[in-house]
C-alpha positions as CSV (number, residue, x, y, z in Angstrom):
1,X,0.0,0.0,0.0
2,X,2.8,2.1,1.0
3,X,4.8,1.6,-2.0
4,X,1.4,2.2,-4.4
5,X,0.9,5.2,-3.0
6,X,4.2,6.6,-3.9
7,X,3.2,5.7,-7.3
8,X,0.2,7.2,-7.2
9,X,1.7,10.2,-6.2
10,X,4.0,10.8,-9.0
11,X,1.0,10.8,-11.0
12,X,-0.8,13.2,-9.4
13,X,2.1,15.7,-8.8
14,X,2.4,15.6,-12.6
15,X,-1.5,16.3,-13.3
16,X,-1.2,19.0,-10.4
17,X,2.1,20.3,-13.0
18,X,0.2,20.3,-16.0
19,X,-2.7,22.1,-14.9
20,X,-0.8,24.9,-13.6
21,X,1.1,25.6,-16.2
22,X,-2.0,25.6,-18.7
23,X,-3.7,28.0,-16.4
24,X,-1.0,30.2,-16.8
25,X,-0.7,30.3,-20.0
26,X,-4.7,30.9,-20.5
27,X,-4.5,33.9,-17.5
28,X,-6.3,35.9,-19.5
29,X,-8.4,33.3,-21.8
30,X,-12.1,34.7,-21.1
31,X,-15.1,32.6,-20.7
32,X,-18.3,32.2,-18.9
33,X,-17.9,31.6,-15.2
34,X,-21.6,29.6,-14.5
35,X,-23.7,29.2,-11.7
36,X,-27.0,26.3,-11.9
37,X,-25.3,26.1,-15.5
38,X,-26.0,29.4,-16.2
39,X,-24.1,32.2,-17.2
40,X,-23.1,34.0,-13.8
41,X,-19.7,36.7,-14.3
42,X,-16.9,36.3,-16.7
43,X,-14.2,34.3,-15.7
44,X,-10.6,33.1,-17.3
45,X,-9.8,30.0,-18.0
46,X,-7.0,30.4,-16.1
47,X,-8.5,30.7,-12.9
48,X,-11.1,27.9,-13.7
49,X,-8.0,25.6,-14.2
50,X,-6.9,26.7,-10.9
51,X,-10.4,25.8,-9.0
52,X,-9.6,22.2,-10.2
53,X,-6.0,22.3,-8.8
54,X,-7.2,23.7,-5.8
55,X,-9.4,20.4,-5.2
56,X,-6.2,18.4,-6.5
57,X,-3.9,20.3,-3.6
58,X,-6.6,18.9,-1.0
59,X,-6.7,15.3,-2.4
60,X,-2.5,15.4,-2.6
61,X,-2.5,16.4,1.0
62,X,-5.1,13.7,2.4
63,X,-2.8,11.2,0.0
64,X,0.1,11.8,2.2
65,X,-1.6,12.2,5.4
66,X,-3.0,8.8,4.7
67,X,0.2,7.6,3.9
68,X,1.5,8.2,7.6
69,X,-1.0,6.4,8.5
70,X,-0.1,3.4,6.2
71,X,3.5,3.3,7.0
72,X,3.2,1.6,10.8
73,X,5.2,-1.5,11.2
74,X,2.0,-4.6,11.9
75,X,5.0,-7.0,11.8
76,X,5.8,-9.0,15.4
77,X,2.0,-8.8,16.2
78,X,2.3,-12.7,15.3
79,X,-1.4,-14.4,15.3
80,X,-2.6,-11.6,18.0
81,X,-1.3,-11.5,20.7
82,X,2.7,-11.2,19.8
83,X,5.4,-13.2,19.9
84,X,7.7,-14.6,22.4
85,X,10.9,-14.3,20.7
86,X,13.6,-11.8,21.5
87,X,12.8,-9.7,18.5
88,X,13.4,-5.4,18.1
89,X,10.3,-4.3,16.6
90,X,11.7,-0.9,16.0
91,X,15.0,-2.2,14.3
92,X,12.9,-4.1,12.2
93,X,10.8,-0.9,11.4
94,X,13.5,0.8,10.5
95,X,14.9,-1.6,8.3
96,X,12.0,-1.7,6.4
97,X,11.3,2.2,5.8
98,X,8.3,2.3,8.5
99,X,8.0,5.5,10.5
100,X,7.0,3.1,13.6
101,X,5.9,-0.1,14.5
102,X,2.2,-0.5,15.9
103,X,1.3,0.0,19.2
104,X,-1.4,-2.5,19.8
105,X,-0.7,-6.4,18.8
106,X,-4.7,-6.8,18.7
107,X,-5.4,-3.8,16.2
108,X,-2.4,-4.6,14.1
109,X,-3.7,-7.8,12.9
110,X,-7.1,-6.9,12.5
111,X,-7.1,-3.4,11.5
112,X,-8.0,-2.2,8.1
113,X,-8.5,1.4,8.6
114,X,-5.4,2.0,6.0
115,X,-7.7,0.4,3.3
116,X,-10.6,1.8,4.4
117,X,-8.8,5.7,4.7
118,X,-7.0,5.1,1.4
119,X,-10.2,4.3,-0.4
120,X,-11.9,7.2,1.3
121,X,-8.9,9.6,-0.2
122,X,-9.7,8.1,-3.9
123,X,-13.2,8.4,-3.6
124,X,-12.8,12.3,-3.0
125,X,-10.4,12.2,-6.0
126,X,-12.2,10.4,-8.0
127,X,-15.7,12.5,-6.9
128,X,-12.9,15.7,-8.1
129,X,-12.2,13.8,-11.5
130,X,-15.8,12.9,-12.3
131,X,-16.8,17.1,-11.9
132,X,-13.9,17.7,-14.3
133,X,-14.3,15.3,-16.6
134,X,-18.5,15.9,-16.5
135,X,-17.4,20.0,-17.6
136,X,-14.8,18.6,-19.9
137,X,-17.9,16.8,-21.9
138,X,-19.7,19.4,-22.2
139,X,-17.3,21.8,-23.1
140,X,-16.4,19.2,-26.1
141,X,-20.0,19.7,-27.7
142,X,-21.4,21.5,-29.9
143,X,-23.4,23.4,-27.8
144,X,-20.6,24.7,-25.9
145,X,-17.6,24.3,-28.2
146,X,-15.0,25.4,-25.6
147,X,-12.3,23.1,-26.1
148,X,-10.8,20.7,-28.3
149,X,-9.4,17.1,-26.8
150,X,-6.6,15.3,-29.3
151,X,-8.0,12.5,-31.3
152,X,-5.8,9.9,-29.1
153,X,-8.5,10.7,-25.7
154,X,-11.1,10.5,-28.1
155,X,-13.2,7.7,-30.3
156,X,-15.7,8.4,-33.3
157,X,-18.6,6.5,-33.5
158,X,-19.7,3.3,-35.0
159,X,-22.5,4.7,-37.3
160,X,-22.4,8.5,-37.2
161,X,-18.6,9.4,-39.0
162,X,-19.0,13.0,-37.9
163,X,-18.6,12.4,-34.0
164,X,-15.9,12.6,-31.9
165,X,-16.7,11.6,-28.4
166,X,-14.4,12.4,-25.1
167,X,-14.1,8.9,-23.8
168,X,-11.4,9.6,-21.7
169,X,-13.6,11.7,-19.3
170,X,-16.4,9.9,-19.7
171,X,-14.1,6.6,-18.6
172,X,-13.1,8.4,-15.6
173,X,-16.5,9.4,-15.1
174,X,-17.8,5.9,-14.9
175,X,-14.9,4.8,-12.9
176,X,-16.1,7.2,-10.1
177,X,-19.0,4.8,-9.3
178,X,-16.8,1.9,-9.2
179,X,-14.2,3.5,-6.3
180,X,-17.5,4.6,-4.3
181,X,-18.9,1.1,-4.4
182,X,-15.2,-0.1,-3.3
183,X,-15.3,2.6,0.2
184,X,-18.7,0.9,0.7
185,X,-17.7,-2.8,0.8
186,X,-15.0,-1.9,2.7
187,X,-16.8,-0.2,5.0
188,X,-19.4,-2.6,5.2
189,X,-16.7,-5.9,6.0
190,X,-15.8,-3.7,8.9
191,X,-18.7,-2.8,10.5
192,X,-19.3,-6.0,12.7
193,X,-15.8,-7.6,13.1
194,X,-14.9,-8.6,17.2
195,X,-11.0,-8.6,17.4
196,X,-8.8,-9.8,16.4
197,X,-8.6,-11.0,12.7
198,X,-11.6,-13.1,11.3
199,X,-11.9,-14.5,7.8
200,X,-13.7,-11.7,6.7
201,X,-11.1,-10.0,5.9
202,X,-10.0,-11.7,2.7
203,X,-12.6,-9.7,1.2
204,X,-10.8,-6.5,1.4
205,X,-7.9,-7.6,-1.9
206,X,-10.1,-7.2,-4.5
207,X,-11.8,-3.9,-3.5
208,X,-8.6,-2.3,-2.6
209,X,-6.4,-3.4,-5.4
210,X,-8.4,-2.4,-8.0
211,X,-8.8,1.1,-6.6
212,X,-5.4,1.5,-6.5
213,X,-5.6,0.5,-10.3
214,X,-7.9,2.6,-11.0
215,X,-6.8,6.1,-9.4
216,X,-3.5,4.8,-10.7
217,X,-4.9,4.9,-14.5
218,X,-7.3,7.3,-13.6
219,X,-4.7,9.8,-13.0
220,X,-2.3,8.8,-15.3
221,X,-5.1,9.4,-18.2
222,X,-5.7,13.0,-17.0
223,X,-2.0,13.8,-16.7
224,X,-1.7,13.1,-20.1
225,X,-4.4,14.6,-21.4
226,X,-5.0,18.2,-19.2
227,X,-2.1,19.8,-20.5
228,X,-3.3,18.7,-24.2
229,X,-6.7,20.7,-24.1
230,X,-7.0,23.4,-26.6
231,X,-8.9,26.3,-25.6
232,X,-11.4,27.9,-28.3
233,X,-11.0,31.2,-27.4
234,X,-13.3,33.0,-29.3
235,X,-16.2,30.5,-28.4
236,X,-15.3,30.9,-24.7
237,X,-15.3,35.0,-25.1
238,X,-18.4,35.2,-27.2
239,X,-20.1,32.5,-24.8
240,X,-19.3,35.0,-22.2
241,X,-20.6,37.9,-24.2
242,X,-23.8,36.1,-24.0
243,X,-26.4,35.9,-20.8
244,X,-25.4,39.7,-19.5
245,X,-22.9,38.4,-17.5
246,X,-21.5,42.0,-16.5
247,X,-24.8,42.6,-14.7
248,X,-23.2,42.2,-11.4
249,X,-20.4,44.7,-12.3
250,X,-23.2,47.4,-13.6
251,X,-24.8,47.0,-10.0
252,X,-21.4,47.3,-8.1
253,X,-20.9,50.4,-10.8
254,X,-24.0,51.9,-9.3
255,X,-23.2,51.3,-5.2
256,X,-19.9,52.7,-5.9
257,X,-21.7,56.1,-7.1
258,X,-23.7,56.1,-4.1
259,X,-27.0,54.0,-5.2
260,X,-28.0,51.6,-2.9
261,X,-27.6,48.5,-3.3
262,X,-31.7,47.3,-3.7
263,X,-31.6,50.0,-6.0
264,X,-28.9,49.3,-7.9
265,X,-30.5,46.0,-8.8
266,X,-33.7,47.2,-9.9
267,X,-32.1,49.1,-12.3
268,X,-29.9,46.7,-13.5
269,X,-32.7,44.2,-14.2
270,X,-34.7,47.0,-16.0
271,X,-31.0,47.6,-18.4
272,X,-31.1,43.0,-18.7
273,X,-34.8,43.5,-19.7
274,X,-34.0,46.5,-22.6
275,X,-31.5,44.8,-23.3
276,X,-33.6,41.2,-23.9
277,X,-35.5,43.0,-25.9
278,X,-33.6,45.0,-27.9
279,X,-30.9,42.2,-28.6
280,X,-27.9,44.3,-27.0
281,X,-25.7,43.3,-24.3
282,X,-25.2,46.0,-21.5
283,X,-21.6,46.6,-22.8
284,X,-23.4,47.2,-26.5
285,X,-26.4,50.3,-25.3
286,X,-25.2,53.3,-25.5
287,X,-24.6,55.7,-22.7
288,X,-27.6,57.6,-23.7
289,X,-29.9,53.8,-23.7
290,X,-27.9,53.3,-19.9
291,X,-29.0,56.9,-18.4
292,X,-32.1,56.1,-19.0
293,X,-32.5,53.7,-16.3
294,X,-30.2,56.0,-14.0
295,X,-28.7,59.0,-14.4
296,X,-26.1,58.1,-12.2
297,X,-24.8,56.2,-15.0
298,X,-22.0,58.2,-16.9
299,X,-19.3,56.9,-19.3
300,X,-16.8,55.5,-17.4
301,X,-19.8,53.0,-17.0
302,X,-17.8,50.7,-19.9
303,X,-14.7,50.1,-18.0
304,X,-16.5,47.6,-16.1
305,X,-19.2,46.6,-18.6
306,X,-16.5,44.6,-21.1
307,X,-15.5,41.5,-20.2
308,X,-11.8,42.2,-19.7
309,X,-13.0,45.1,-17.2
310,X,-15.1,42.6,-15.5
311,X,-12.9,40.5,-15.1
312,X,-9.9,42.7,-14.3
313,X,-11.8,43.9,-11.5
314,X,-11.5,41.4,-9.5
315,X,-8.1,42.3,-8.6
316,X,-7.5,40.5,-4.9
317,X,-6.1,37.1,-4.2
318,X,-8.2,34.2,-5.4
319,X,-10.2,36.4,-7.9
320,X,-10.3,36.0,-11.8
321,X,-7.8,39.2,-13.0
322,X,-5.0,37.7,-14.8
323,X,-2.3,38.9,-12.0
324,X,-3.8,37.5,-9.9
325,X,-4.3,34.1,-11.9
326,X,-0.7,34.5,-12.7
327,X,0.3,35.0,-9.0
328,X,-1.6,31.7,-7.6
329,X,0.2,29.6,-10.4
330,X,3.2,30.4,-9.0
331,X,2.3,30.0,-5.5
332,X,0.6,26.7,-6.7
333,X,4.0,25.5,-8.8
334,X,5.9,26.7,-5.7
335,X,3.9,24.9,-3.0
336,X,4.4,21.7,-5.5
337,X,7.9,21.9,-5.5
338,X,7.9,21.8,-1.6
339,X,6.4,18.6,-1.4
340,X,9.0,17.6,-4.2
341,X,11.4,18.2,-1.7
342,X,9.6,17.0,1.2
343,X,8.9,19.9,3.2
């Protein structure tokens, strides 16, 4: 187990690599930022990127807080009760790269919490996968046309030539269901087990190793594929263009000038309705078509009303200005290296 987690590691430090350096390059790639599906506030692609590291970082560090866990030393528990040779348990410990040998003869033989704690760390990953691989399927469609996967993560179809489906995320989709059923039936073995050991316990191979094979190809699949994604740019921008998705900025424009708040969003919902009607955006009425609403509006209204204003706006740590995306990529690629070098 030990040993498999280092492996899965290296995996996931190289997904964790690739993803930050495509968000930095795409720091200033604009697209819709959604809530309920729906266009919310404009957004990079950048700091989307980065919201799926972020869960990454929390599944790295539950991987190797789990692994302290895994590394104690069961060996000289014997049957249950240990053994009456003249054996060092912490010599042997040592020896064998643990960071202690157990303290309880009784638990050691019968525990499975490491299965059980590893399985619960790869059904959060793979719950973390499955979100990114549900956006990555729709962002490959035609309705969305976002992004563009390389043939090799993708398959056509059997009848219609024209389609090119994203099995890769849709694999790693599937797999989540399969990793959740393993943390049951581990949890399940467990649940009515006296000490010590009882034959029960056979049953917890099969659900264990094959979750280690499948975060292991899991992972692997994503590493290779994240940093492969094409961004359609002008999709994404005109996608964000669409749904009045500075509406929020036009309100803050308006409590900034003194209106209050309540206020601020009738009027802004009287400028979406024009606007629905008249098939404008807000960043596409003129000043005299804003004023009429308010006539606190004046023309330094449009440095917040364009995407990039929206967007650069957001100028503090963890928001979506491209600084500031830039900034927590290299916090992110130096907080990586750290754990490289095991601090």
């Amino acid at each position: 187990m030990r040993d498999e987690i280092d492996v899965i590691e290296v995996e996931l430090k190289r997904l964790r690599e690739g993803m930050i350096e495509l968000a930095d390059r795409e720091a200033e790639t604009i697209m819709p930022g959604f809530t309920h599906l729906q266009t919310a506030q404009p957004v990079t692609f950048g700091h989307h990127l980065l919201a799926w590291q972020e869960m990454l970082a929390r599944d790295h560090e539950r991987l190797l807080d789990c692994r302290k866990r895994v590394n104690v030393m069961p060996l000289g528990a014997a049957a249950l009760a240990g053994t009456t040779y003249p054996i060092d348990r912490h010599v042997s410990a040592e020896l064998l790269g643990f960071d202690r040998p157990s303290e309880n003869s009784l638990d050691a033989v019968s525990d499975r919490d490491f299965a059980i704690e590893f399985t619960s760390f790869a059904s959060i990953l793979l719950m973390h996968l499955s979100r990114m691989s549900e956006e990555l399927v729709l962002w490959t469609s035609a309705q969305f046309n976002f992004i563009d996967l390389p043939d090799r993560f993708c398959t056509g179809s059997s009848i219609m030539p024209q389609k090119k489906n994203p099995d890769v995320p849709e694999l790693v989709r599937g797999k989540t269901g399969r990793v959740y059923g393993h943390l049951m039936a581990l949890l399940t073995l467990m649940k009515s087990q006296p000490l010590a050991y009882n034959k029960d316990n056979q049953e917890d191979k099969e659900p264990l190793f094959d979750t280690v094979d499948t975060v292991h190809d899991c992972l692997k699949a994503f590493a290779d594929m994240v940093p492969a994604i094409e961004p359609k740019k002008a999709s994404m921008y005109e996608a964000a263009r669409r749904g009045f998705s500075t509406a929020t900025d036009l309100a803050d424009y308006l409590v900034r000038k003194g209106v209050a708040f309540r206020d601020a969003h009738e009027i802004v919902g009287q400028s979406v309705a024009y606007g629905l009607k008249t098939g404008k955006d807000l960043s596409e009425m003129s000043l005299d078509e804003l004023k009429q609403f308010s006539a606190t509006i004046e023309q330094d209204v449009f440095d917040v009303l364009t995407l990039e204003g929206s967007v650069a706006a957001r100028n503090h740590i963890g928001g979506t200005a491209p600084n500031q995306v830039r900034a927590a990529a290299q916090r992110a690629r130096e907080a990586l290296a750290a754990l490289k070098a095991g601090a």
